[in-house]
N, C-alpha and C positions, 0 to 999 in steps of 0.2 A: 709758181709751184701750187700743186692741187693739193689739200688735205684734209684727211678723212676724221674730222671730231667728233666726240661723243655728246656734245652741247651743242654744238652747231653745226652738226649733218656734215655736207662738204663745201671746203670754201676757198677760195682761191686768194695766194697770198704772192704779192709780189714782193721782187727783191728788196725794193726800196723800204719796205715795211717789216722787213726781215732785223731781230736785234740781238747779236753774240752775247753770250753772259757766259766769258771767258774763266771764270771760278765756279759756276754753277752759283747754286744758291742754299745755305744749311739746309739738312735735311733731303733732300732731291742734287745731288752732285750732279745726276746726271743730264739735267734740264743744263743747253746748252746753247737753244736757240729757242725765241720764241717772237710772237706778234703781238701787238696792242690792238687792242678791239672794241670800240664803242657797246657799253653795255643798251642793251634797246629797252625804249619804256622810259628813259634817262630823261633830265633838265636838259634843253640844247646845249647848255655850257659844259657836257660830258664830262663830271668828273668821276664818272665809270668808268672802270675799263674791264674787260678780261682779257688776263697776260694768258694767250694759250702758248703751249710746248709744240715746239714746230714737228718735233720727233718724237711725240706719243700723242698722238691725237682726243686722249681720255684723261690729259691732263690738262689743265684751266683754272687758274685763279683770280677770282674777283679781286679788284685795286682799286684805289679813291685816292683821288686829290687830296692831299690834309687838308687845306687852309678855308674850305668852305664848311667844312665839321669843327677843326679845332684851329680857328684863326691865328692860335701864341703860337702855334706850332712853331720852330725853329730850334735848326741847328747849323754844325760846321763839321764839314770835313777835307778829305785833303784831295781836291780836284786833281792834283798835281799825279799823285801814284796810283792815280784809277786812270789816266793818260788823260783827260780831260784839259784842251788848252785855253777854254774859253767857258766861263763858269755861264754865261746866254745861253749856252748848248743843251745844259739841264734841265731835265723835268723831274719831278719828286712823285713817286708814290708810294702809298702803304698799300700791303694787303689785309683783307680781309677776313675773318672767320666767321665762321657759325655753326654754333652750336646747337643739337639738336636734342629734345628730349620727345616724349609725346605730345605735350600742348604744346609746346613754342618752339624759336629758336632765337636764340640769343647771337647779335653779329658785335664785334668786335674788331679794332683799326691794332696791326701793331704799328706802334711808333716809334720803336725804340731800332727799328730795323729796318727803315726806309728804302726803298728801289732807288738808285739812281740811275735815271736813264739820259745816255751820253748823244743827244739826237743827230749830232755833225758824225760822231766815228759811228752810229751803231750799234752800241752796245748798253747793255745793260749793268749794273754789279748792286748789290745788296750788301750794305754796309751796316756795322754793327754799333750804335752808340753806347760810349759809359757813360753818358748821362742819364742819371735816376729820375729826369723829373720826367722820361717820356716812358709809357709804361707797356708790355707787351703786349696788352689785354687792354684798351683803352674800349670802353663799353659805347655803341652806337645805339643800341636799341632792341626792345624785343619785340617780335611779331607773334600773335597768338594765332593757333592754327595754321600755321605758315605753310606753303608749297613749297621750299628752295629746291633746286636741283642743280 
């Protein structure tokens, strides 16, 4: 499949790379498919990504690996009712923010609301922890003068 991004011009996405996120995810219900993307400029050991939306080409969100940021990271959930039959199949990420003012921007990991991506079935789901010790705003860093885009 060809498709036309607002980050990254046009780019071709094969099926195999293709990943359902059959609940959507808060806030954007309607994000329903989307692709993992080496972010460029990255450590070889990619723990960038941008999740882009397969079906709005102007949406894209930057993700990271927890465990190379926040190594205690850990949690539990239920493999079992996101259809997950083999917990090997998973990969974890968080997304990303940043905030902008005029001199800086401030990026931040939520943690408390992890990506689970299910890489055997293809699919995505974005689960919600009640555990308090992971926070939604878990601060990475600020850049002065920053470019993001």
């Amino acid at each position: 499949m060809k498709l036309a991004t607002k980050r990254f011009g046009n780019i071709e996405v094969h099926d195999d790379n293709v990943l359902e996120v059959p609940t959507g995810i808060p806030g954007f219900p309607e994000l329903r498919r989307v692709t993992l993307l080496a972010a460029t400029g990255v450590e070889p050991t990619m723990t960038l990504f941008w999740m882009q939306d397969l079906d709005d080409g102007d949406l894209a969100f930057l993700c990271l690996v927890p465990w190379a940021t926040f190594p205690e990271y850990d949690f539990e959930f239920e493999a079992f009712e996101l259809g997950i039959a083999d917990e090997g199949d998973v990969r974890i990420l968080n997304l990303i923010t940043i905030r902008r003012d005029e001199s800086d921007a401030t990026m931040s990991v939520n943690l408390r609301a992890p990506l689970i991506v299910d890489v055997h079935n293809q699919r995505l789901h974005q689960v919600i922890l009640s555990d308090s010790r992971w926070p939604v705003s878990a601060v990475l860093g600020t850049a002065v003068h920053a470019e993001v885009s």
